[in-house]
DRENTIZA-357740 format. One record per residue (C-alpha): residue in three letters; x, z, y. Coordinates in steps of 0.25 Angstrom, whole numbers, plus 2048, in hexadecimal, padded with zeros to 3 digits. Layout:
<pts>
ALAXZY...
</pts>
This chain:
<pts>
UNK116B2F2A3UNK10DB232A0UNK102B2B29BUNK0F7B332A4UNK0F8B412A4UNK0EDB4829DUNK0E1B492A8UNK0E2B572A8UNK0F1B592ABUNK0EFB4E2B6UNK0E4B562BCUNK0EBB632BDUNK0F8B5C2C2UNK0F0B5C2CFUNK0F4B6A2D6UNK0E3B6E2DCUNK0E0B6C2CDUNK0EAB742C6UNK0EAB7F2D1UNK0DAB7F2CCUNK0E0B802BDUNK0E9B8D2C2UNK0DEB912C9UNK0D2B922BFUNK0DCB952B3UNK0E5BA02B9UNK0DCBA62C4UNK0CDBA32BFUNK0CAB9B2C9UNK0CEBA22D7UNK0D4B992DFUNK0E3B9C2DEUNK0EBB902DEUNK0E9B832E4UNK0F0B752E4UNK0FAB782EEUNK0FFB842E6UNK102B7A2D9UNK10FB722D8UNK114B682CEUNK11EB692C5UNK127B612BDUNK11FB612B0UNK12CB5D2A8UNK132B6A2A1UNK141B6729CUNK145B6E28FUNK152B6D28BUNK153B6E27BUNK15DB68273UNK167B5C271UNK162B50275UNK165B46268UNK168B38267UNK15CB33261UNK154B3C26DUNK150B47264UNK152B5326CUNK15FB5C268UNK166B66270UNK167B6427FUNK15CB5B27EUNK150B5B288UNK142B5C284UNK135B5A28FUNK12AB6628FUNK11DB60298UNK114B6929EUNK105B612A1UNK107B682AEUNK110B722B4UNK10EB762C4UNK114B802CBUNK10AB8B2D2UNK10CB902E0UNK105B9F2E1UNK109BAC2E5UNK116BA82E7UNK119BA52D9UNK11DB972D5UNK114B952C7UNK117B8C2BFUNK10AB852B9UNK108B7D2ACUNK0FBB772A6UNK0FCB72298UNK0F0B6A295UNK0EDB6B285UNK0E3B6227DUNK0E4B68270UNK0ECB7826DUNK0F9B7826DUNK0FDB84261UNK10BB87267UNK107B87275UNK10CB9427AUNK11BB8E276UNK119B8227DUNK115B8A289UNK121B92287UNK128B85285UNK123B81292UNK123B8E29BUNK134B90296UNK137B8229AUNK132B862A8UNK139B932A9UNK145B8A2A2UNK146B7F2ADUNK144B892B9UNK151B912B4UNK159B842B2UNK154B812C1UNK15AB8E2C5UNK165B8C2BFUNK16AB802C4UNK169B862D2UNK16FB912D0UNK17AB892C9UNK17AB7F2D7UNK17AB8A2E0UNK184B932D9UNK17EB9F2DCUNK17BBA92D0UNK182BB62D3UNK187BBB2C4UNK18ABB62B5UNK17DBBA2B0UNK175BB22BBUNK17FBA62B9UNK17DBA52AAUNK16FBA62ABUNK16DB9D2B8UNK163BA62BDUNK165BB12C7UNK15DBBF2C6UNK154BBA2D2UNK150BAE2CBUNK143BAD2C9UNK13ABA12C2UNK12BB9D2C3UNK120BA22BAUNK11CB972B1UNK10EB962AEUNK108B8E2A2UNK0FAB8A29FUNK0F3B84295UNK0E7B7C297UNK0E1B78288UNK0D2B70288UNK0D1B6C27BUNK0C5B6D273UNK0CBB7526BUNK0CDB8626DUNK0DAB89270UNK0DFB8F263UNK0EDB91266UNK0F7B9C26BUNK0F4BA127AUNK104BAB276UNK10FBA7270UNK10DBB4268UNK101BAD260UNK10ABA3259UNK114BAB255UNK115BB1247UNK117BBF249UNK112BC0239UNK120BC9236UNK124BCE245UNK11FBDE247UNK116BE1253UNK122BEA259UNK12ABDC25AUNK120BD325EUNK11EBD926BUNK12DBD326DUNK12ABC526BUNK125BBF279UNK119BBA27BUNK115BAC283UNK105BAE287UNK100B9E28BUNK0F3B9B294UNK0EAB9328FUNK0DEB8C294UNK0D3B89289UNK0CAB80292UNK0C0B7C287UNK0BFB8A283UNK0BFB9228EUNK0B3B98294UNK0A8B9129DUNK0AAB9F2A6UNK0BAB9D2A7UNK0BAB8E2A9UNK0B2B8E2B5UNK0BBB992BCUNK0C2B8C2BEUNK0C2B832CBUNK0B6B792CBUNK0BDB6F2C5UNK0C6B742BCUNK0BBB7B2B7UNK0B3B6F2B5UNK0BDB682ADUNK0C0B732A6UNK0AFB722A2UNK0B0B652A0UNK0BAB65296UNK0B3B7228EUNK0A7B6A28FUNK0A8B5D28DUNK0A4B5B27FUNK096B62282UNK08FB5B28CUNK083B6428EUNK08DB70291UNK096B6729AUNK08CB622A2UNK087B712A4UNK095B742A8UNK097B682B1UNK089B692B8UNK08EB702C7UNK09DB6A2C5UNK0A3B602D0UNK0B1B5D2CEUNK0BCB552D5UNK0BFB482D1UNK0CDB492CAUNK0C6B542C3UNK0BBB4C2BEUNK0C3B402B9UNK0CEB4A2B2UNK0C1B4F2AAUNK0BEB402A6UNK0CBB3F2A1UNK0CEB4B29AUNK0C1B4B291UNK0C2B3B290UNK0B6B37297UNK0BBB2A29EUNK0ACB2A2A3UNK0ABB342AAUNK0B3B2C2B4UNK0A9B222B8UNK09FB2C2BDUNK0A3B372CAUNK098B3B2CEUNK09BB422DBUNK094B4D2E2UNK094B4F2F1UNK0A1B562F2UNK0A8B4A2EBUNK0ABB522DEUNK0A5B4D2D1UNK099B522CBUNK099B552BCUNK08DB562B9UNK089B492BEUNK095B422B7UNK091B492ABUNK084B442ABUNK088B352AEUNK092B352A3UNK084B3A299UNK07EB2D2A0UNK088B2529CUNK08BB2928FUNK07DB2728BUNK07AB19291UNK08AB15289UNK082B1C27CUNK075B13280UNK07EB0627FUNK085B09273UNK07AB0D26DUNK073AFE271UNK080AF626DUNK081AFC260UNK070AFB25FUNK072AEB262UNK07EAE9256UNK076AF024CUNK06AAEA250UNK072ADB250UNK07AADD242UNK06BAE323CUNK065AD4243UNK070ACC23EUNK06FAD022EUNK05FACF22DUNK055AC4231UNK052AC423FUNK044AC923EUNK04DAD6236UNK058AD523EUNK04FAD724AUNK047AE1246UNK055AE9241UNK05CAE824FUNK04EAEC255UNK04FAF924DUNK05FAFA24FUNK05DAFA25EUNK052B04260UNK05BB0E257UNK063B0D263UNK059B0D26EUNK05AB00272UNK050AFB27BUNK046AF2277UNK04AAE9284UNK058AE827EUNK054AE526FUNK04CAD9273UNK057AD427BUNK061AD5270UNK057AD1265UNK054AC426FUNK065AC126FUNK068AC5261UNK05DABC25BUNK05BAB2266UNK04CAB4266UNK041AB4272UNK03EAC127BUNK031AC2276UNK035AC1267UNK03EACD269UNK035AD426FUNK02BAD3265UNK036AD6259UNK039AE4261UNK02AAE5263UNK026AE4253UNK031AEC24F
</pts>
């Protein structure tokens, strides 16, 4: 594809994480799958619609691509589930159509499947089964679809197809007619403190993280007992864009990073980066003020800029000494008078 996927799809592509996903979402926490209950599957969902034209515009008999973030297949209770995870940055106000999109495309491909074979092995029994290539024991997997939204935004959009239709002129004795298509959706930045840490440790820190990460006092709370794994860690880095986060893993003695300590070196840092900025933009005021007066002026104005930015005296004498190629001791005595 050329491009990366996005850190979060790439992490839950890894089985142990998404059986942890299923996990805390579907079962509060309780430890119902694990990694060698998940399975992949091909995330490429064929749709056929229309004409394939010429100029490539899609007309009839023409194929378009559906693409799920993640689709996995579930082993529990004897039941083949069908698992995807659409990770959403900003709300998606048709969603429950798109998931329906996605979920009859599933159903769509299974039947085809079943078709074909059937068609191979010649063995439906009557018309009706032939016609619809699908026998009365035919049976296809559940399809599950969930929606996992951390924007910084609520999610304001439909949870039911029913939401986005206009039933302005339809009676109540006909509405209850029209099917409804209920979607799950996972509000991380908005969901409870309580619900989020019914979650595995680390899904459950990531999930904080994110909530958090624009209030560093109450993420620093959140993250004070949390150790992650590795890949958990550097998926966090990417997804809140924090490239510096990587420099630093602290690690406790059961080899899983500590949050709090990273959290804390990243505070460290920022403020010895503001400290440098703050010198470097102190030295060109200072030096443009130096440059337009006398140098007596000039001196004293650099002096005056530098200390706005707390400058050490240390470092103004030095830079006074270079800038106007004077002694030590005279500017030292400049810094002292003024």
């Amino acid at each position: 594809m050329g491009k990366r996927e996005h850190p979060l799809v790439w992490y839950y592509d890894e089985n142990r994480n998404f059986a942890e996903l299923l996990n805390g979402w579907l079962f509060c926490g309780k430890e119902y799958f694990c990694g060698e209950d998940i399975g992949s599957e091909d995330r490429r969902i064929l749709v056929k619609s229309g004409k394939q034209e010429k100029n490539g515009r899609r007309g009839k008999g023409a194929y378009r691509e559906l693409f799920r973030d993640l689709y996995k297949s579930v082993k529990g209770m004897g039941v083949r589930l069908l698992v995807g995870v659409e990770h959403q940055s900003h709300v998606h106000y048709a969603m429950p159509v798109r998931v329906m999109d996605y979920d009859h495309a599933s159903y769509a491909g299974q039947i085809k499947t079943i078709g074909i074979r059937h068609k191979e092995e010649k063995d439906l029994e009557d018309e009706g089964e032939r016609l619809s290539g699908f026998s009365r024991t035919d049976r296809l997997t559940p399809v599950l679809t969930l929606v996992l939204y951390c924007g910084s935004e609520p999610w304001d959009g439909a949870r039911s197809l029913h939401e986005i239709l206009d039933f302005g002129n339809v009676s109540e004795e006909l509405r209850e007619y029209v099917v409804d298509y209920k979607i799950h959706v996972l509000d991380v930045c908005h969901t409870s403190d309580s619900r989020l840490r019914e979650f595995p440790p680390d899904i459950r820190t990531m999930f904080l993280f994110l909530k958090y990460k624009d209030d560093p006092e109450k993420l620093r709370e959140c993250m004070r007992e949390e150790e992650v794994r590795e890949d958990t860690y550097d998926t966090i880095a990417e997804a809140v864009g924090e490239r510096r986060m990587k420099k630093y893993h602290p690690k406790g003695e059961g080899g899983k990073i500590q949050m709090c300590r990273a959290i804390d070196l990243l505070i460290a840092d920022g403020e010895k980066r503001g400290e440098k900025r703050g010198m470097e933009r102190g030295f060109k005021r200072g030096e443009k003020h130096g440059l337009k007066r006398g140098t007596v002026h000039g001196i004293e104005a650099m002096v005056s800029v530098l200390r706005d930015y707390d400058v050490e005296d240390a470092d103004i004498i030095q830079k006074i000494q270079e800038k106007f190629e004077i002694s030590p001791e005279e500017a030292r005595k400049y810094v002292q008078s003024f």
